[in-house]
C-alpha positions in Angstrom: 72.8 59.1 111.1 73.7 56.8 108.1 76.8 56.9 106.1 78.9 55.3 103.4 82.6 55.5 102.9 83.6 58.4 100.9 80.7 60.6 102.7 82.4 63.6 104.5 81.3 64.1 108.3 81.6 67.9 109.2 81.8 68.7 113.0 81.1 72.2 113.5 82.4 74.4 115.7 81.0 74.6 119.6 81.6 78.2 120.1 81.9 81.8 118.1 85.2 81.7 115.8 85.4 77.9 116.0 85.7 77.0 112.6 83.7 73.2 111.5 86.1 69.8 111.3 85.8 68.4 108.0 86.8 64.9 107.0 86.2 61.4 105.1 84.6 58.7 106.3 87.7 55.8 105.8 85.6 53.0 107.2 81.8 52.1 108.7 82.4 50.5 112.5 78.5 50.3 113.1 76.0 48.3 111.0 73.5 49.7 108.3 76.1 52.5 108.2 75.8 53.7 111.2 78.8 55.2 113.3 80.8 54.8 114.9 82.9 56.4 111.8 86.9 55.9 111.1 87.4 59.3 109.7 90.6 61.1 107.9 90.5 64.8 109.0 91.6 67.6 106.3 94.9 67.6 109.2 95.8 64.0 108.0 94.8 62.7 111.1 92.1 59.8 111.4 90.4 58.7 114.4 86.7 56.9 115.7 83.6 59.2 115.7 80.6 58.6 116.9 79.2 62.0 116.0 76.5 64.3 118.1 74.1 66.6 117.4 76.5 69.3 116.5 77.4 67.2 113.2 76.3 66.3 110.1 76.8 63.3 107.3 77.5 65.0 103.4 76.7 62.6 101.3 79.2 62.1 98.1 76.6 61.9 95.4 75.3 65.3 96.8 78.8 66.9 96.9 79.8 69.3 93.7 
């Protein structure tokens, strides 16, 4: 998984009705942009990810 800050890192939900956890990827932690992630959540709140299988980097020269 690779990122760069802007990049939004979407969690997505574990079970039926869980809606995903979008946010914005603050700061790179790892090297070659590789997590762990500081991320702001749409919630305001920020914290360290180092994201599984069930998420996925959006990168922001793809986003429209």
């Amino acid at each position: 998984m690779h990122a760069i800050v802007g990049d939004q890192l979407v969690q997505h939900g574990r079970v039926v009705g869980q809606q995903d956890k979008v946010g914005e990827i603050v700061e790179i932690l790892g090297q070659e942009g590789n997590p762990p992630y500081r991320v702001r959540f749409e919630d305001g709140h920020e914290g360290l990810c180092s994201p599984g299988p069930d998420a996925e980097i959006r990168h922001r020269d793809t986003m429209k």
